[in-house]
PAZAPA-4460 file (N, C-alpha, C; in steps of 0.05 Angstrom, whole numbers, plus 32768, in hexadecimal, padded with zeros to 4 digits):
% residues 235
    n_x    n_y    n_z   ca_x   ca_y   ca_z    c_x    c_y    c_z   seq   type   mol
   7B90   7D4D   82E9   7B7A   7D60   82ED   7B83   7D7D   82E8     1      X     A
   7B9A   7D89   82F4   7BA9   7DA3   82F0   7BAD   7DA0   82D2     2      X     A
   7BAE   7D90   82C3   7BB9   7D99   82A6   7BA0   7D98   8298     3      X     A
   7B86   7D8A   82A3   7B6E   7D8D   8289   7B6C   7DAD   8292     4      X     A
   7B66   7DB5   82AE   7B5D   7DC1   82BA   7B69   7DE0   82A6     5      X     A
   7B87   7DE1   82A2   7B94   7DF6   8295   7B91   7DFB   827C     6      X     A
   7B86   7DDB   826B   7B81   7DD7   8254   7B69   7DE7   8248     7      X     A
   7B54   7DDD   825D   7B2C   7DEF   8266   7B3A   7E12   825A     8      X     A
   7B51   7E0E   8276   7B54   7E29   8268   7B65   7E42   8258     9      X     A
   7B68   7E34   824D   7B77   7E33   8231   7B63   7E41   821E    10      X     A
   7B52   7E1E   821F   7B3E   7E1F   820A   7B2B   7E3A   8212    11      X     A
   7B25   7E3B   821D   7B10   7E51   8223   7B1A   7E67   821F    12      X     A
   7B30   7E67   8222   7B39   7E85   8218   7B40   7E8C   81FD    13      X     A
   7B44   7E6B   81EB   7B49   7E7A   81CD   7B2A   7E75   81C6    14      X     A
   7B12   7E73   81CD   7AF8   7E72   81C5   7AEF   7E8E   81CB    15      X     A
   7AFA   7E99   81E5   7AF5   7EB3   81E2   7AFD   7EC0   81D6    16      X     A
   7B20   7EC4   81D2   7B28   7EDA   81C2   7B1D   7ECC   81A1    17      X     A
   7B15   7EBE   8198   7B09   7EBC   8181   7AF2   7ECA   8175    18      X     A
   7AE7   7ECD   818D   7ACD   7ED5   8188   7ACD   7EF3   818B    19      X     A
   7AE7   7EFA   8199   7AE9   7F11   8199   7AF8   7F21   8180    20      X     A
   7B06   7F0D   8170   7B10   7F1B   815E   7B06   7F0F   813F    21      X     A
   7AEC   7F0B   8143   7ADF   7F00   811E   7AD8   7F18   811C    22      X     A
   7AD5   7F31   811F   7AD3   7F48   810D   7AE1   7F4B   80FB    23      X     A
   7AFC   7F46   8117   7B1B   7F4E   8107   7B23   7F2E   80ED    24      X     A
   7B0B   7F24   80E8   7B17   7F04   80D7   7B0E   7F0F   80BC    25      X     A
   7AF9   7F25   80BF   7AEF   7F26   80A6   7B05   7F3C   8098    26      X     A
   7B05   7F4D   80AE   7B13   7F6C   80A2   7B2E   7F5B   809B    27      X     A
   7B35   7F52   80A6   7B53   7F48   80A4   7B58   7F31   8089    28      X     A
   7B41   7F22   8084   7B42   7F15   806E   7B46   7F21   8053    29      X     A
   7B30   7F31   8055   7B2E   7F4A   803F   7B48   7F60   8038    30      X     A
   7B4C   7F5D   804E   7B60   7F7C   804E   7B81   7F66   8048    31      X     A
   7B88   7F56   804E   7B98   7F3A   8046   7B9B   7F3A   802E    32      X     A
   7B88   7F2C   801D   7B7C   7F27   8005   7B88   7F45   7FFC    33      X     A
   7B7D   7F4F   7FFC   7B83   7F6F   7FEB   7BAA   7F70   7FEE    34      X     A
   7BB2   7F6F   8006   7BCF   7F6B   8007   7BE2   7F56   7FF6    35      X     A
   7BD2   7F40   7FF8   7BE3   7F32   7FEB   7BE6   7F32   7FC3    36      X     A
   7BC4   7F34   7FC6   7BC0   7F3F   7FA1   7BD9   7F5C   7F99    37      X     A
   7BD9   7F72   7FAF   7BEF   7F85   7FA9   7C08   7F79   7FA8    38      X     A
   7C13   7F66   7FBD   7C2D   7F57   7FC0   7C30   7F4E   7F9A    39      X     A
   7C1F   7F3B   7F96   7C28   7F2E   7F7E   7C22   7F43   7F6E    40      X     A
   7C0C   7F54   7F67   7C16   7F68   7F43   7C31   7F76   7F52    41      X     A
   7C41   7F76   7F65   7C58   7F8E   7F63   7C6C   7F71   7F63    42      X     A
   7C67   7F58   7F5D   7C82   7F46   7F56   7C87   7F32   7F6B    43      X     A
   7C7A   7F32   7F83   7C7E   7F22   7F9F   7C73   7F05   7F9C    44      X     A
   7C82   7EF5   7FA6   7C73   7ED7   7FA4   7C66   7EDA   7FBC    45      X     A
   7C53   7EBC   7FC2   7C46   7EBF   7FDA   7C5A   7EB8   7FF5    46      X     A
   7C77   7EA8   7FEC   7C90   7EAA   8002   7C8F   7ECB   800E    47      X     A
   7C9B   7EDA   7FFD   7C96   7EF7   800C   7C7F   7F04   8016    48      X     A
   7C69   7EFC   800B   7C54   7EFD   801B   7C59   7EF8   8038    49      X     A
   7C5A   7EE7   803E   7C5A   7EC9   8054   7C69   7EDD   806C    50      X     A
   7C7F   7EDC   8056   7CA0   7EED   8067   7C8A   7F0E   8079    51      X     A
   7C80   7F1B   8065   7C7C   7F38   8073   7C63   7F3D   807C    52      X     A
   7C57   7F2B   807D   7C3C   7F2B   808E   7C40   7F19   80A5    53      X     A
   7C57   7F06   80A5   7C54   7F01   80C4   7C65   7F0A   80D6    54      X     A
   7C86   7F14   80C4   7C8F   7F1F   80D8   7C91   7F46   80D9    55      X     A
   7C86   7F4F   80CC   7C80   7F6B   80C7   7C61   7F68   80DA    56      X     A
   7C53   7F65   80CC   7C3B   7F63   80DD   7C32   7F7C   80EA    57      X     A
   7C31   7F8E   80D2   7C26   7FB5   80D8   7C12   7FB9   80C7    58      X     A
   7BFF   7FAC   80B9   7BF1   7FB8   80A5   7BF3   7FC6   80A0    59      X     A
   7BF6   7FE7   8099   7BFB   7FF3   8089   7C20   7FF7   807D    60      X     A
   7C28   7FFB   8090   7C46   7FF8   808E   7C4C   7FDE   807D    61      X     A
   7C43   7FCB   807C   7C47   7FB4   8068   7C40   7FBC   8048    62      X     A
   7C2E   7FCD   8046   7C28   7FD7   8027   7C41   7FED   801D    63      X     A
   7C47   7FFB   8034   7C5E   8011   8033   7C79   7FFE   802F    64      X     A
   7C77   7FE8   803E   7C98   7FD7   8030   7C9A   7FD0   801F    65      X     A
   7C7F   7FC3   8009   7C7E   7FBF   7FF5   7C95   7FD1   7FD9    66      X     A
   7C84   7FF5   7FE2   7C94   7FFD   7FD9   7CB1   8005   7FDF    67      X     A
   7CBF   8005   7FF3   7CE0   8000   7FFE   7CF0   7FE8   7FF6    68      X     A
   7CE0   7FD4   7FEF   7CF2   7FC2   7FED   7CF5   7FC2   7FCC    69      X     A
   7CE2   7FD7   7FC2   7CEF   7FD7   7F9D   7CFD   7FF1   7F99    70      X     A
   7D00   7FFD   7FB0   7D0C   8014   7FB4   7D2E   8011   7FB8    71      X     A
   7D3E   8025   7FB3   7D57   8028   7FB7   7D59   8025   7FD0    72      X     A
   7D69   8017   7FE4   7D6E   800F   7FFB   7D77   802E   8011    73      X     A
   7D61   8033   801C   7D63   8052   802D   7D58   8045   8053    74      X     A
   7D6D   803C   805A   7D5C   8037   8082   7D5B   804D   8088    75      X     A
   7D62   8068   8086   7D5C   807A   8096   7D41   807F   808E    76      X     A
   7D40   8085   806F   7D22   8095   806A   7D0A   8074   8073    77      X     A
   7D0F   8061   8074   7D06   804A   8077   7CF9   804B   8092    78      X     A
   7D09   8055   80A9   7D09   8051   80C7   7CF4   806B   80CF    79      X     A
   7CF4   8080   80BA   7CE5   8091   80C6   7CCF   808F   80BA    80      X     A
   7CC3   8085   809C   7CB2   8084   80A3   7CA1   806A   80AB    81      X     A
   7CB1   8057   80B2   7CA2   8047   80CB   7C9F   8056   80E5    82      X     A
   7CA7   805E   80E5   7CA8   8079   8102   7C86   8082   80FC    83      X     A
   7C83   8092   80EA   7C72   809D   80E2   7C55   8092   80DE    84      X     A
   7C58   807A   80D2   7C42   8067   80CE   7C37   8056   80E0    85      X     A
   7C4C   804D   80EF   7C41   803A   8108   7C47   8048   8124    86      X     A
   7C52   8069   8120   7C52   806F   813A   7C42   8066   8155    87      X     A
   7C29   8068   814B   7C13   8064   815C   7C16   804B   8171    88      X     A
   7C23   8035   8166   7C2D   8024   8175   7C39   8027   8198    89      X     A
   7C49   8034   8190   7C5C   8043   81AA   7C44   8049   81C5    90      X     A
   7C32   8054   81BA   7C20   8062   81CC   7C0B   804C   81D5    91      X     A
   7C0C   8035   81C3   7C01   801B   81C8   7C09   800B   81E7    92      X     A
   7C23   8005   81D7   7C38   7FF7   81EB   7C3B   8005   8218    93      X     A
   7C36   801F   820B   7C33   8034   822A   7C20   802C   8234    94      X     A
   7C03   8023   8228   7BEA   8022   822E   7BED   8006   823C    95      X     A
   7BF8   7FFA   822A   7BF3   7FD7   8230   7C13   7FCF   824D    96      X     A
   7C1C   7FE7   824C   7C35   7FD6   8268   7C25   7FCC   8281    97      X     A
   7C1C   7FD1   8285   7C0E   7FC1   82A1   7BF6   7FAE   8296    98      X     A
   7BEA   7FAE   8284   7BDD   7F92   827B   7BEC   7F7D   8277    99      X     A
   7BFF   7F83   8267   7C15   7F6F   825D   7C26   7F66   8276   100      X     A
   7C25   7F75   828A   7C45   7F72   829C   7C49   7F56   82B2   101      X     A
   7C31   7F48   82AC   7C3B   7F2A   82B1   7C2D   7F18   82A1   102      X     A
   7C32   7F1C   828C   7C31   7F05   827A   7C48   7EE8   8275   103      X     A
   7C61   7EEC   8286   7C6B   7EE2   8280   7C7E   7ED1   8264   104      X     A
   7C79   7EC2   825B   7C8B   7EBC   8234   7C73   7EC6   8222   105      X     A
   7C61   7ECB   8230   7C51   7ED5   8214   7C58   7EF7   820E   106      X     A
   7C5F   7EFA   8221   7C67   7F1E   8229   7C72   7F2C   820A   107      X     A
   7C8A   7F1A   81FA   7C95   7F25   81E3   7C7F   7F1D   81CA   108      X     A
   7C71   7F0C   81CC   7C5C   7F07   81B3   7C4A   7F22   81AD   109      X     A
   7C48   7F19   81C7   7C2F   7F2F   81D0   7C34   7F54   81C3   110      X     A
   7C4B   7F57   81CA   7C57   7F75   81CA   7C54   7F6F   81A7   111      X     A
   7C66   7F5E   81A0   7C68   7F5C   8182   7C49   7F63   816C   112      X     A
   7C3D   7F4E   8172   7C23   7F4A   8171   7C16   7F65   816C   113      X     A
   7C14   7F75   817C   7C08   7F8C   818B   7BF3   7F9B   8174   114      X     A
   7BEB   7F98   815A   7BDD   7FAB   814C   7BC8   7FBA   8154   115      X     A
   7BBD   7FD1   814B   7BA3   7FE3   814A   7B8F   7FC9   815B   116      X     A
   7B8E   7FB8   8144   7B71   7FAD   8148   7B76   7F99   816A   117      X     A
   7B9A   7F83   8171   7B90   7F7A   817D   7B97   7F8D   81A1   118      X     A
   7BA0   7FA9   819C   7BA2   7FB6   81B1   7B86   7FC4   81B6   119      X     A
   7B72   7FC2   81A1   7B5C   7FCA   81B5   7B4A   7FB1   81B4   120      X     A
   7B51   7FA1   81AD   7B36   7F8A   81BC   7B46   7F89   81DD   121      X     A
   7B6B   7F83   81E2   7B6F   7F72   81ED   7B71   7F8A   8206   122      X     A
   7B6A   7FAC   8202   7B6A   7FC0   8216   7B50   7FBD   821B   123      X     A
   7B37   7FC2   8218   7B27   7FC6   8218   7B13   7FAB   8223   124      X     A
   7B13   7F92   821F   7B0B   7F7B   821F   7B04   7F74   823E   125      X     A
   7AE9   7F7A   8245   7AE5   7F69   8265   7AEA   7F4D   8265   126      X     A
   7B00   7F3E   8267   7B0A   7F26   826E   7AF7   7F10   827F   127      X     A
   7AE3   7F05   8282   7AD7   7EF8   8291   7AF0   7EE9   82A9   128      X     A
   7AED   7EEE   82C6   7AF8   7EDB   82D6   7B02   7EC1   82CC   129      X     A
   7AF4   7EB8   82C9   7AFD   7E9C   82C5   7B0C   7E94   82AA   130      X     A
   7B0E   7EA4   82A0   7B1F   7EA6   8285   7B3C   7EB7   828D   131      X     A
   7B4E   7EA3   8287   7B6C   7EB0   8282   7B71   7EBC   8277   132      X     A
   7B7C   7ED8   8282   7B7B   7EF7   826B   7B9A   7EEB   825D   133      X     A
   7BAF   7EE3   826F   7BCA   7EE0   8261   7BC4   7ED0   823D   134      X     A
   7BAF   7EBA   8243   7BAF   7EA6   822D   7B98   7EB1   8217   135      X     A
   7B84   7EC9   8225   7B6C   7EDF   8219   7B7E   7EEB   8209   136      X     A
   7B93   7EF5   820E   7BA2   7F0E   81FF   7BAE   7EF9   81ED   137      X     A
   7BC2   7EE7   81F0   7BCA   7EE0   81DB   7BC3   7ED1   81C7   138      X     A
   7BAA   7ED0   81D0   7B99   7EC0   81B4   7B90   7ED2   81A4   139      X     A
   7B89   7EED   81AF   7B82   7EFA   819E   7B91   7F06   8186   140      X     A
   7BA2   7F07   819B   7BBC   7F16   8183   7BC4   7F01   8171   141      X     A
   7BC8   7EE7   817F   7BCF   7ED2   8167   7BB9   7ECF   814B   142      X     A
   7BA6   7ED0   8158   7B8B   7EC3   813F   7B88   7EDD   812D   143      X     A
   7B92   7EFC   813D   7B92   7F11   812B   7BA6   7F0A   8116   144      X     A
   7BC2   7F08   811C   7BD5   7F00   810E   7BC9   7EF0   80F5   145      X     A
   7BC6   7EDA   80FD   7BB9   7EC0   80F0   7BAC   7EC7   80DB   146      X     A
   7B9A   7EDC   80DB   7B82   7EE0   80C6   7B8A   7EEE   80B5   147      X     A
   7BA2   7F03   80BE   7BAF   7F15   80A1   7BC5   7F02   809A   148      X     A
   7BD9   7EEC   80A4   7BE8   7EE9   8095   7BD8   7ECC   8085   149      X     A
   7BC4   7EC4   8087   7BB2   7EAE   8076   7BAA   7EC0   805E   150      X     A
   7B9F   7ED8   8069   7B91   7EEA   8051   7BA2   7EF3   803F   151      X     A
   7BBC   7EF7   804B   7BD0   7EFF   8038   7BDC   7EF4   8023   152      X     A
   7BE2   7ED1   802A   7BE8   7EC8   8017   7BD5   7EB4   800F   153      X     A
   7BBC   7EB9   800A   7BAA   7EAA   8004   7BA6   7EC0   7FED   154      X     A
   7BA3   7EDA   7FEC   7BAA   7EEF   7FE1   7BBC   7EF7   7FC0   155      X     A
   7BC9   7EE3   7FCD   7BE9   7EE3   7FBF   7BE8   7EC8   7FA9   156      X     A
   7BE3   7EB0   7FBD   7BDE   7EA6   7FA5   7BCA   7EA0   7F90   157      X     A
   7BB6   7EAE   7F93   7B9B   7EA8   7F8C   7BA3   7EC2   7F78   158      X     A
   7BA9   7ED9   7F76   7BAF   7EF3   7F6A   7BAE   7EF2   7F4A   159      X     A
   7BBE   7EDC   7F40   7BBA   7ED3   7F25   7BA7   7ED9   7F18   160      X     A
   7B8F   7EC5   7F29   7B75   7EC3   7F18   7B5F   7EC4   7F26   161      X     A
   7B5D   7EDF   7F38   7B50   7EF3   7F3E   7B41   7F00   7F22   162      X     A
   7B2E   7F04   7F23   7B21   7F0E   7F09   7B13   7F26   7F17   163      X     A
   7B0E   7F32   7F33   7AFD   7F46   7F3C   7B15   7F66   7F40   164      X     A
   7B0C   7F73   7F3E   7B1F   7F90   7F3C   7B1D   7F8E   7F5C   165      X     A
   7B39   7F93   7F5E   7B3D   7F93   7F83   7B41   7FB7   7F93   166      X     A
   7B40   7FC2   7F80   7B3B   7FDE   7F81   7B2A   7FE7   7F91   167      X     A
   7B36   7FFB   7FB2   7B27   7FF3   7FC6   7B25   7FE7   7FD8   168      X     A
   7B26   7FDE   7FDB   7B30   7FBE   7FEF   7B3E   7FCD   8009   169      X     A
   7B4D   7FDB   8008   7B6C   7FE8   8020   7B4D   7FF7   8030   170      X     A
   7B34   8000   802B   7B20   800D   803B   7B18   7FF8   8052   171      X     A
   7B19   7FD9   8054   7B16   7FC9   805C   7B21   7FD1   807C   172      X     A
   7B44   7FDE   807C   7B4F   7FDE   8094   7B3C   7FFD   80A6   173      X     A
   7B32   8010   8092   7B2B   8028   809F   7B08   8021   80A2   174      X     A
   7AFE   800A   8099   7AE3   8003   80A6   7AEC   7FF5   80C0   175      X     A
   7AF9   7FE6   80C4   7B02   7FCD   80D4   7B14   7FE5   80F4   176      X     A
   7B15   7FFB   80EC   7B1D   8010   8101   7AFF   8019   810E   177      X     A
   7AF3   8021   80FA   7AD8   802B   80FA   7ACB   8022   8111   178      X     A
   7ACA   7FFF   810C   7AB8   7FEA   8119   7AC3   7FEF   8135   179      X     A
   7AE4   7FEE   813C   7AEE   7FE3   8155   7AEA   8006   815F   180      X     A
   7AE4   8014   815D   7AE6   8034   8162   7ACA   8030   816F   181      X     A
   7AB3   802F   8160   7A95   802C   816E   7A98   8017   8182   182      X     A
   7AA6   8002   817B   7AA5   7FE8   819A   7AAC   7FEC   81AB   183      X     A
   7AC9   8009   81AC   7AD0   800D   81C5   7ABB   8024   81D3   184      X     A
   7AB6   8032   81C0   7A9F   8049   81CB   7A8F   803E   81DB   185      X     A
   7A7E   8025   81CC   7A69   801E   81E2   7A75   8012   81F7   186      X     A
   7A89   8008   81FC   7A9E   7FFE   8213   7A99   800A   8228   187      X     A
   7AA9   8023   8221   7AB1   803A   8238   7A9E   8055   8233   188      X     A
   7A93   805A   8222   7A7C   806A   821B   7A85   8086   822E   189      X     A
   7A9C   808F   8222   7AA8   80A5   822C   7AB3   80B1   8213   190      X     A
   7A9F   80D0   821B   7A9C   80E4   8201   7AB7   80F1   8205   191      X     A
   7AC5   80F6   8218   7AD5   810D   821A   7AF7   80FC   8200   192      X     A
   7AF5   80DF   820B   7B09   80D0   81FA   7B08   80D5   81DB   193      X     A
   7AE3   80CB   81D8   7AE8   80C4   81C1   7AE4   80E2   81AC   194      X     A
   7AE1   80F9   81BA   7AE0   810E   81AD   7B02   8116   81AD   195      X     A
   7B12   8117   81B9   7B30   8117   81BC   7B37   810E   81A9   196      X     A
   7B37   80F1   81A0   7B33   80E0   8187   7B33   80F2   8176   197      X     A
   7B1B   80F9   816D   7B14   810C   8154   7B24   8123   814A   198      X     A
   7B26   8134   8160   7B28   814A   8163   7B42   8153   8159   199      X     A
   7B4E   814E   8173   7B71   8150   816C   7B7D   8143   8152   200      X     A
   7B76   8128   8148   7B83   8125   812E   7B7B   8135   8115   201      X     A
   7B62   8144   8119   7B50   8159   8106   7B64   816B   8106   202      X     A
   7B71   8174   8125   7B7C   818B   811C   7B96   8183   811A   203      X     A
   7BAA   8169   8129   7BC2   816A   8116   7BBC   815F   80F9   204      X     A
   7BAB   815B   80EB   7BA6   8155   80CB   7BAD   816C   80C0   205      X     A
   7B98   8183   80C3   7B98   819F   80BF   7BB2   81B0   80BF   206      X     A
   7BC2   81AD   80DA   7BDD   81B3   80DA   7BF6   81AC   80CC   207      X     A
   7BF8   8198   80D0   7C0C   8182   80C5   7C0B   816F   80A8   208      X     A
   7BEB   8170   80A7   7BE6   8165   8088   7BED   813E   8089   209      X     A
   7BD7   8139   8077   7BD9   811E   8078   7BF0   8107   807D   210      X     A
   7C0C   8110   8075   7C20   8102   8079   7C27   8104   8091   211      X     A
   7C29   811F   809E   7C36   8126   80AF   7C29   8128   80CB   212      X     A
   7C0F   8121   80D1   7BFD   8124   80EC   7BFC   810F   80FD   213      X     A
   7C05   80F2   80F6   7BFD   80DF   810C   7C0D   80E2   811F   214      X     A
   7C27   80E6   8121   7C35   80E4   8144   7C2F   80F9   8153   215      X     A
   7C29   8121   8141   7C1B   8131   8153   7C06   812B   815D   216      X     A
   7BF6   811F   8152   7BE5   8118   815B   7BD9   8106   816C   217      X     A
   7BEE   80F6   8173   7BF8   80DA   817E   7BF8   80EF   81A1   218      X     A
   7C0E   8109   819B   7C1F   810D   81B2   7C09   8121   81BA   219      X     A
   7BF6   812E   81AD   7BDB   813A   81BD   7BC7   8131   81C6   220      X     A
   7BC2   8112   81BA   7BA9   8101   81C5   7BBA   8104   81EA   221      X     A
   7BD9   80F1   81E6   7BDC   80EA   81FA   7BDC   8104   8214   222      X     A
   7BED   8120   820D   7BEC   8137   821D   7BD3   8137   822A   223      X     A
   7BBA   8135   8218   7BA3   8147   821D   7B92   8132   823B   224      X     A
   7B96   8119   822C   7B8B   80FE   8240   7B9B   80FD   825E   225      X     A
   7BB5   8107   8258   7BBE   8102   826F   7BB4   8120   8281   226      X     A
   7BB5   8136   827E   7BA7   8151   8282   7B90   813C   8291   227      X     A
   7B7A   8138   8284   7B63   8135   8287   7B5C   8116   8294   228      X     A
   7B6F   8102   8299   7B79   80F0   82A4   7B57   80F1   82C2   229      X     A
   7B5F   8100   82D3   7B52   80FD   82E6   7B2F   810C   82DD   230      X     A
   7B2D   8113   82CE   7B10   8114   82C2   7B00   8108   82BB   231      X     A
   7B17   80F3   82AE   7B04   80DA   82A2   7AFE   80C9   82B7   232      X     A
   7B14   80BF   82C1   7B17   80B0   82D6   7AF7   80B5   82E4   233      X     A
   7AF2   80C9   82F2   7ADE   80D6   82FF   7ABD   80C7   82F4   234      X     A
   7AC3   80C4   82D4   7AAD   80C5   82C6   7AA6   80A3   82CB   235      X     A
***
């Protein structure tokens, strides 16, 4: 009886996080597809495919290895700008320590796992009671996983004889931000956040210039929120 009983809920929790993440099946198919067609015209079989979409697992930083690994062998300039690209992560992981902090063996998937898309379903997400958040979260992140590294090398091998211009395609990840940006709005429907959002990366863009703005910008979302910490709260 205890084991159907754990089984109920199991199941119920990868039916939820499913349903919570078919936005992310389409964006991620698409945006896959587009990865893997780049993998093969720069020389990649769909083995390396396989290899850097499941254990890289950064979408954009995976297009940027592309070009390092036909590059002259540099880890320093390599390390920073993964620094640079996936900084945002870091500020992820702060957010998520006390969601995560008894998960028990799923605890390192989970951290691993961690992208844009499945750190705001799995922050933001009212968990129904009766649904297991431990087995909620890691389905999500798994089935996220799932859909770019299918898309990727479905991508890859299909790339050949592709006949449609794939030109375009990489907009897929900045609609697929778009979507999860308005879902959290109506979530928490708190202006003071999502104008912070805007604002401050407007002006480290302006300052710092397109290469150089995401971690300032990273380190003034966080200054300003924590400042204003008990304001929102209030709201």
């Amino acid at each position: 009886m205890e084991t159907k009983k754990t089984t109920n809920k199991i199941w119920s929790a990868f039916r939820y996080g499913f349903l919570k993440t078919t936005p992310i099946l389409f964006g991620f198919l698409f945006l896959g597809l587009s990865y893997g067609i780049y993998m093969y015209s720069m020389g990649f079989s769909w083995g390396y495919t396989l290899a850097l979409s499941a254990l890289i697992y950064a979408g954009s930083m995976e297009f940027v290895t592309v070009a390092m690994l036909l590059s002259p062998f540099d880890p320093v300039s390599a390390f920073l700008i993964t620094l640079m690209v996936n900084g945002r992560h870091l500020f992820y992981g702060i957010s998520m320590l006390t969601i995560y902090r008894h998960m028990g063996w799923l605890t390192p998937y989970l951290i691993f796992g961690m992208t844009d898309e499945s750190f705001s379903i799995n922050y933001t997400s009212q968990i129904p009671t009766e649904i297991s958040k431990k087995w909620c979260y890691f389905f999500v992140t798994l089935l996220n996983q799932i859909y770019w590294v299918v898309g990727s090398v479905v991508g890859n091998l299909f790339a050949s004889v592709l006949s449609f211009d794939g030109k375009g395609l990489e907009f897929v990840l900045t609609a697929l931000f778009i979507v999860l940006a308005i879902e959290q709005y109506k979530i928490q429907r708190n202006l003071i956040s999502s104008s912070i959002g805007l604002v401050i990366p407007g002006i480290a863009l302006w300052i710092f210039g397109s290469e150089h703005f995401m971690i300032p910008a990273m380190i003034g979302i966080v200054v300003i929120l924590s400042l204003l910490r008990n304001t929102m709260e209030g709201q």
